[in-house]
Structure formats: C-alpha cells, structure tokens
Phi, psi and omega in degrees: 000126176275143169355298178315321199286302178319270169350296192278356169284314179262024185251311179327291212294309186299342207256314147327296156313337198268339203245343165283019164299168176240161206308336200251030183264148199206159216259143191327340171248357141289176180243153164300138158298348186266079198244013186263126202339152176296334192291334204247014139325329216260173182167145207278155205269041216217327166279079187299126186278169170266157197283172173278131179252014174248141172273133157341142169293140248267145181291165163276194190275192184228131185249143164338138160120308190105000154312111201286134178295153165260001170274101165312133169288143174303148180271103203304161184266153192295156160086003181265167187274333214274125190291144199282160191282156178279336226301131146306328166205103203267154182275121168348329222254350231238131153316133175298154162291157180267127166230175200306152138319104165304132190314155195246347187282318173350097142324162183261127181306121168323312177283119186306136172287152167290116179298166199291114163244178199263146202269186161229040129295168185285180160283142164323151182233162183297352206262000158281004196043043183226147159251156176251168199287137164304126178326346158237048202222133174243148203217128171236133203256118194313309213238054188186155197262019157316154165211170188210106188234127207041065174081303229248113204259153187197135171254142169289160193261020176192127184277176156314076160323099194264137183223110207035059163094353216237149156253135168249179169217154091024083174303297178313300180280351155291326174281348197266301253249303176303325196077042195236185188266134154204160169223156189244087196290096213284351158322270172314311182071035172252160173232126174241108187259167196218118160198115219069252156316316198262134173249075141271160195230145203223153206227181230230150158064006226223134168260027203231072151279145167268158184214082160091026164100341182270150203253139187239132174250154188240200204262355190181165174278130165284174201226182106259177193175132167048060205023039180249123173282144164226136174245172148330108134015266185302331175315285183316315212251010197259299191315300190283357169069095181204119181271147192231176151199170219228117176270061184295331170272353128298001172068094137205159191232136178243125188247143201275002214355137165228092181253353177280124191296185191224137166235178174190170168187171175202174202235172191281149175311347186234112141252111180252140182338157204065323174285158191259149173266137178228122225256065187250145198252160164212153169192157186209169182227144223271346195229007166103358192295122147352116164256106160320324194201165160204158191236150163249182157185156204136202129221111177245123192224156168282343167209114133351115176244354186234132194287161185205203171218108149234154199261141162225139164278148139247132196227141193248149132237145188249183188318340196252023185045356174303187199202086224285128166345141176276170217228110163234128200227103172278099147284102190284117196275127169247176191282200180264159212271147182263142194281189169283156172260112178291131130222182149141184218230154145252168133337311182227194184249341188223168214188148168248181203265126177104351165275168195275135167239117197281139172232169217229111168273161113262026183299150151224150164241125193289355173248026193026044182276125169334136224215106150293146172245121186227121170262201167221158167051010158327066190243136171308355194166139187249144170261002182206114186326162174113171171302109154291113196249128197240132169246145172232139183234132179239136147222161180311155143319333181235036139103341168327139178212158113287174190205134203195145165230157220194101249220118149226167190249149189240105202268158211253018135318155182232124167243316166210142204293182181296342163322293174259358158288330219265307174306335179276297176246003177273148188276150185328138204069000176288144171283155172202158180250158171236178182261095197289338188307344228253340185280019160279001174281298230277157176293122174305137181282145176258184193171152170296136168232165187192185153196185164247154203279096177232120152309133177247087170304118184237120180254071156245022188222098033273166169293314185237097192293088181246033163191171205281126168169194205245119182296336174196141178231092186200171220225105165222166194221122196086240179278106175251136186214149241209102172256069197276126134264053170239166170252145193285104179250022181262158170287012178227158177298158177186161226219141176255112173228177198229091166295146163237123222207112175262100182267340168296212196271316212240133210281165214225124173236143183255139141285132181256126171261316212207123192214107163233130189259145162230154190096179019287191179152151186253010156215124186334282192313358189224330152318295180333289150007263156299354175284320216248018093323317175294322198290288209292283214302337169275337162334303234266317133351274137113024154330311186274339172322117182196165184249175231169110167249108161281105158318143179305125152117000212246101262232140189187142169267130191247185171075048211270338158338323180295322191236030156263340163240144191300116190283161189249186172324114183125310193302148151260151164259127182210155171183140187263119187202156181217139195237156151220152183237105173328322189236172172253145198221138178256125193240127162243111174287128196214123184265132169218196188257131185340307204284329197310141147272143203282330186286303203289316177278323193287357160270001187263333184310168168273136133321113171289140181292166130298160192253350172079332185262300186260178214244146168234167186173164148257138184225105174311174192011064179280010182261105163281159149233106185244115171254142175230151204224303184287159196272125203215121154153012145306323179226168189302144190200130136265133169249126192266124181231168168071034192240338167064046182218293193293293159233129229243160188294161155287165178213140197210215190225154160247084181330331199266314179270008203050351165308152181291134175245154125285106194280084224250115164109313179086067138268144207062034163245147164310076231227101165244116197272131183218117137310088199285284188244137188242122237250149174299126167056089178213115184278087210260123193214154213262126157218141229264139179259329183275348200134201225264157170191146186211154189118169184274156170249183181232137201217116148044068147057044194204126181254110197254121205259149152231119349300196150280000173160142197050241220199167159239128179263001201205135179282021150256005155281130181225149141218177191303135189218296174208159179219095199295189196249247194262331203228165180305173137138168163333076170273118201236106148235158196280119168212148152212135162331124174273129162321141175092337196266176196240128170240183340314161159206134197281142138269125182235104201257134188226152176278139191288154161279164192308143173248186209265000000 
C-alpha cells in the first residue's frame, strides 16, 4: 500500500474515533446535567427528546458463552447501525462486518441469570488503565462488560451496546449494583424498578418508560438480547436520579452514588427545664435499605433539669452497615415556666344596691407570657343585699392558671334601680328589661322616607334546600344587592354559589362593594348574625371591594365566600352583598353537591319550587333613607320597622315563576336612620317585637351587637345602643335585618332618669 493509501487510512480510523464520544460525554472532571431527581423526570410523553447521534465507543466482540475476546474490536463507522462482528479476528484495513440486530422479542429465561458478581481477581492497577473506584462510585468500563465499585471489579451479565446511535446497559446489572428493587412482569414484558417511593417501569420495545404513573420518552427503545433487558445509559441513571460523569481517557463512565441513609429528628419548639423532652426521629434510606441501628451522641436527656444550650446528634445504620451523616440540634433548654399571679381590687369594700362598681384587674405573669382572663359573678352592679363574692381566673401560655376571689358587701339601701342603672351606665349591648306590653303606646317618631335604586335578589325560598338546582334566577343591571339564606337538608355536602353570566356584546364589569358571610353552621340566628357583622365591618374596611371584567358569553363565580368550605347535612348559609354592574348581568343562585364543578353543572340544573313559607323576590329600591329632623329623646318615642304597616313591605316579582312577591320582614333591605337632633342625656335601645332576635346595627361607624350575648327573646328585653351626654347632636344608624331573627322591631329613644 503507498504512502497516499496509508495516509487516508489513518485520517479515516481518527476521524471514526473523534465521533464515538457520546453526546453527553464531557471531560473526566465535569458532570453530567443529567443529575435530575427520579420524581422530576417525568414528562409527556408526547415531548420526544432527541435521539444521540455519537455512541459510546465501541464494545468488544463477544465469543459464544459471553466471553469477552482480548482482541480489539475496530472503531464502527459513525452512523452505523450493526453490532460489531462475533468474528475473533477481524483486520485493521476492512470496515467490521454487520450482522443482525439483536432480536427485541427474546424473553427473559425463566430460570433467573446470575446477577454481576465480583470476580476473584485482584483490583485493577493503573497499568490496567482503571483506577480503582471511590466507595460511592460505580465505574463502568466502555469497552467491556466490567464494573467497579468500592474497589471490587463485577462483570455484567451483558456489556454495554451502542445501538442506532443510543448506548445501552444492562438493566439488571445497574439496579443490582445501585441497590434498588425490580422485578420483571412477563405479562406486560415490563421490567419494575422500585425506588423508595418512585415506581418505574420500562417496557420491551418501547421509547416510553413511566415514574409514578407520568410518561418519560428515552432516546431510544429498550430490548433485549440474549435474555438481558437493556435500556438507555441516560434512561437509567436520568430515572434513578444518578449524576454521572464520561472518563475519555480511561474509556469509563463514573456514576456518583448516594447509598447512605439520612437521619433527623426533632423536639418541641419551647422546652423548659424540668419538662420531659420528646424526641422524635425519622431516617430513610436512598435505595430502600433497611435501618438497623442509631447512635446518639451529645447530651441528650429526656428531662432537662437546667436551662441551657445543648447539642445533641443522631446517626442511623443501615443493613449495608453504612452509617448516615449525624443529624445535629443545639437545644436551648429555657427556664421552668413560672404561673400567673390572679388579682384586683375594687374601689370600694361595700356598696348599696344599683351603685357602679369599679374593679382594678392586677393580674401578672412573672415571665410575661400573655394571660387569659375569665372573670365569675362580675357585675357592674348588684340588686340584692348581702355579701357578693367575685373571682378572676387567669392563665398563662402553657396552660398555668391562678385564681383569687374577693367577697364584698351589698347593703340594702337602694341607689338606684336595676332599670335605671342599665340606663345610665350600661355599655353598649348591655340588657335591661322593660315593661314592653307598655311601648305599643308611646308615640312613633315621624320621619322622611326616600330610598336608593339598589335592586334586592333575596334568594330564600326554598329555604331548606332538599335537592340540587338552582334557587334564584335574574338579570339585574347596576346596584344589585344580594340576600342568600339557605340549609343544606340532602344527605350529602354541598356548596352554595352565586353565577355571573355576561350576555351582551360587550365585555361587562362587576364591582363588589360590600360582602358579609355567616356558616356553615346549624344555627340559623347566628349565620344571621354574622353575614350582617361581617357585611358592617367591610363598609368599614371596604376588604372585599374589587372589579370583575366579564367577556361577552362569558360566566364566573362570585361572592366565593359562600363556597369555600362545604356544608354539611344540616347546615345553614347566609350572606348579605352589594354589587353594581355597568350592564345587565344575569346571576344564578344555585345548591349542588360540593365536589361538582359549578359552570359545568349548572346547565343541567332544575329551577327549585318555592317552599310557600319563606320568602324570593326581586325588589327595587332596597336602600330606606328614614331622616328624622325633629329633636327626640324628651320624651318616650318609637321608630318602628319590619311591620309591613308603619313600614311597609316591598313589592317585587318572583323571576322564575312571574309572580308578584311581597318582601315580609323588609329583610335585606338596608335602613339608613339619620337623627338630626337627639335631646341632651337620651337613651336611644333596640326592642325586638316578633320573637327571638340577635344581631349588630352600625351607630356613627361604630358596630354594636344586640345584645353582647346571647339574644333578646322576649319584647320585654331592650339593649343599649346610645347615650348622648351634656349636649345635643347627630346620631346615624345603619340597620338590616339578620336572617334566622324576627321582625318588627323597635328603635326606642326615652329621656335618662337624674342621676344620683
């Protein structure tokens, strides 16, 4: 062969070589990018990665039996398909021959091959061109099916295969060698590795393996050959979260390991001296091995008896006798908690009956920890002679409480009755009883009437909701405002929303003003309640205000208070809102079983009957404006609501059926009471006329509950609302009905009796 020949020969053979790095090979001292967790692998399986198109460098032949030849094999020319010849000896100057593909249908024989044992030659020497492997290191050698791990050389039961461009391994022998679990499912023609938590599964013929039910595509399909499942290289060690790194000038691929378990543990956030500590450990292991044993070290005691800083360790082992980093926590020991001291004072030691009595709290906690305070028998005033014995109980953050009592006397002189103490001095929401048979008498306050254009949706009928549809249906346009009451009577949870439907041309925005929710909960009066405390406190706020832009066609739920937690059997709802809309916007009140979706279900719904008892309707001008211009509290004076005589009901429609409604109670409607002048020393107190009632009104932007506890049950109950002073002046409240409460009900402004 001439010079010319030579030459073109050996341009040829470097030019073969320079092109089997594989795609991801990067120099012995970087790492592979493919370090990524098994959980954050997935990906659809529909994103195809591309395939590699440089191979590992090339394998040796293979002689029947699996005996690796000592003759190198020729460096395949890139881009070939064909598996290096079985030949023994094949010659430098010749392209290798192409033989079949191994077949991908081969089963794996039923009697299990023997997994990759350790040879009982010595370790490799450098003049083997190995180094040998770091204890958390697998060493796979390109052109051989060796392997090397702590020192300790293991042969595979299939070496490493460049296959259309793709390097495989030895499914079997990476997982044996990593320590993890498979098994191979002949049904399926799956092979399943399992590690820790994470399941994959990789299938015979297939670029698709899964982790955990999520679909992965690898770079190629796995095979078999010769009853060896074999995958991708980057597959595996992608799957198993194993960072690698590519040895060219050793031919070897270094796979990093992480087999040492982890331990941890933790203690309660406060410990104080004396308390017993409780310790709890947790440890795991990256490949599933069993934990065998723990060390502590440190000081570590179950009771503290002196506060401090102490370190205490912990160390886990597992089944492979490794022994996991210690885990270390400097616990600061605090002093022991000291309790509260209960005290206080009165003013005086004795008392007549009906006088005001000041008390002193002095309670402390000597390590300044927050204090509950509860008092017993605590009264602004006693009505019946004899000794009165009063207690305060306090406790602590950790649960400590004292107690101290305080025995004073009430002598049977009368200063002033119980009537007129209440009148004089009890604080807002304080109770008194009256002769109630007696205020259908007293003269009615005149007054201006007016209103604001606010539609009123009162969706309460039916009331007691006992199958899934929709409860109110209407098209309102501007100020809308929104009164839901119902109970869940199905045997299953279920959720209340409120639809918005934009039908015009034009996209449509709703602003939300004002929003108060009560419930779920199984009592009516106390949803009530709280939709109409919350409804004041956003006036006062204005927290829930925001805009809401609807696309023409397009639907969304608002008022999402209603439906984040599900009611159960039983439960009541209730909410109070004010909305305005640009446009006319179409709204559905609707009950469905929680888990539903609402957009979806609501076209499937029913219209729901009325219930005959309670009441729905659309009602125009739902904003009263009650102005009173004359000056009241000289003498006893009532303003009367909810009476549909005095003050008369609304009248409206019922949207679904076309009927006329009547709003029976004036619930949900808005009542804003403007006092021009309230006479000097005037008592102004809410008294409820239909039956049980509870809730707050709002007085000059101040929110007052009636009562301050429990309810007034009886039209012989008044409470405390306001009290002018020395002078005249302006009183402005705010009032709407609570839902589950009773109407009519009086405002009653009376002149205070002198005081003493």
């Amino acid at each position: 062969m001439d010079l010319k020949k030579l030459t073109l020969v050996a341009v040829l053979a470097i030019s073969q070589a320079a092109s089997a790095v594989p795609a991801f090979a990067e120099s012995v001292n970087s790492t592979s990018g493919n370090t990524n967790a098994v959980g954050a692998a997935a990906t659809s399986a529909t994103d195809v990665m591309p395939e590699a198109t440089d191979p590992l460098p090339p394998m040796p032949t293979e002689v029947p039996g699996g005996v690796v030849s000592p003759t190198p094999t020729p460096t395949p020319i890139p881009g070939a398909t064909a598996e290096p010849t079985t030949t023994t000896e094949p010659t430098t100057t010749t392209e290798p021959t192409t033989t079949s593909e191994p077949t991908a249908t081969t089963a794996p024989t039923a009697t299990p091959l023997p997994s990759a044992t350790p040879e009982t030659t010595t370790q490799p020497t450098p003049t083997d061109g190995v180094r040998a492997a770091a204890s958390n290191q697998l060493v796979l050698m390109m052109n051989s099916n060796k392997m090397y791990q702590n020192g300790v050389e293991y042969l595979a039961n299939q070496p490493m295969a460049v296959k259309n461009g793709v390097s495989y391994v030895s499914i079997r022998a990476m997982v044996e060698r990593v320590g993890v679990k498979y098994i191979y499912d002949y049904k399926t023609k799956e092979t399943i590795v399992t590690k820790g938590s994470d399941v994959m599964r990789f299938k015979t013929d297939s670029k698709i393996y899964s982790v955990n039910g999520k679909n992965v595509t690898m770079k190629g399909p796995a095979y078999q050959t010769n009853g060896t499942f074999m995958v991708p290289l980057t597959s595996i060690t992608g799957a198993l979260g194993i960072p690698y790194t590519v040895d060219n000038v050793q031919k070897r691929v270094i796979l990093t390991l992480n087999t040492k378990p982890k331990a941890s543990f933790t203690v309660p956030t406060e410990i104080y001296a004396g308390d017993p500590v409780n310790f709890v450990t947790s440890s795991s292991s990256p490949n599933g091995t069993a934990i065998v044993d723990e060390r502590w070290e440190g000081n570590k005691q179950d009771i503290y008896d002196t506060p401090g800083f102490y370190v205490v360790s912990y160390s886990v082992m597992d089944a492979n006798g490794q022994w996991s980093d210690p885990y270390s926590v400097t616990i600061n020991v605090l002093k022991p908690n000291t309790p509260p001291v209960a005290n206080f004072t009165t003013d005086k030691d004795s008392y007549k009956m009906g006088e005001m009595i000041t008390y002193s709290d002095l309670s402390s906690d000597p390590d300044g920890d927050p204090i509950e305070v509860t008092w017993t028998n605590k009264a602004e005033a006693f009505f019946t002679p004899g000794p009165a014995t009063v207690a305060i109980q306090v406790k602590d953050s950790h649960g400590a409480i004292s107690t101290f009592e305080k025995t004073i006397n009430i002598s049977d002189e009368i200063l002033y009755s119980k009537e007129d103490f209440y009148r004089l001095f009890g604080a807002p929401g304080s109770v008194f009883n009256i002769d109630g048979s007696m205020v259908p008498t007293w003269q009615k306050v005149a007054y201006n009437l007016s209103s604001e254009p606010y539609n009123l949706i009162r969706s309460n009928s039916p009331e007691t909701v006992n199958t899934e549809g929709i409860t109110y249906k209407e098209t309102s346009f501007g100020g809308t405002r929104f009164l839901v009451h119902h109970k869940n009577n199905m045997n299953i949870k279920t959720k209340v929303y409120v639809i918005a439907k934009n039908n015009n041309l034009y996209p449509t925005t709703i602003t939300t003003e004002y929003v108060g929710f009560g419930g779920p909960s199984s009592f009516p009066e106390g949803t009530g309640k709280m939709s109409v405390e919350r409804y004041w406190k956003s006036m006062i706020t204005r927290e829930h205000y925001k805009t809401t832009v609807l696309q023409p066609g397009e639907s969304v739920s608002i008022l999402t208070d209603l439906n984040k937690i599900a009611m159960k059997p039983g439960e009541i709802v209730s909410l109070q809102a004010d909305l305005f809309s640009d446009y006319p916007i179409e709204y559905n009140v609707m009950m469905i079983e929680a888990n539903k979706d609402p957009l979806t279900t609501l076209p499937t719904l029913p219209i729901l009957d009325r219930d005959g008892v309670h009441n729905r309707g659309t009602y125009a001008d739902s904003t009263r404006i009650i102005t009173v211009t004359d000056e009241v509290g000289t003498t006893p004076a009532r303003l009367l609501l909810g009476d549909n005589s005095s003050d008369l009901n609304l009248t409206g429609v019922d949207p679904m059926n076309g009927t006329e409604a009547s709003n029976a109670g004036n619930f949900g409607v808005l009542y804003k009471i403007k006092f021009d002048r309230v006479a000097p020393n005037s008592l102004i107190t809410f008294n409820p006329r239909g039956g049980n009632y509870m809730g707050p009104v709002m007085v000059n932007g101040q929110i007052v509950q009636m009562p301050n506890s429990g309810s007034l049950s009886s039209a012989d109950m008044n409470s405390v609302i306001y009290r002018t002073g020395d002078y005249s002046g302006s009183v402005e409240i705010l009032f709407t009905a609570a839902s589950g409460s009773n109407l009519p009900v009086n405002f009653l402004v009376t002149p205070l009796p002198a005081k003493k």
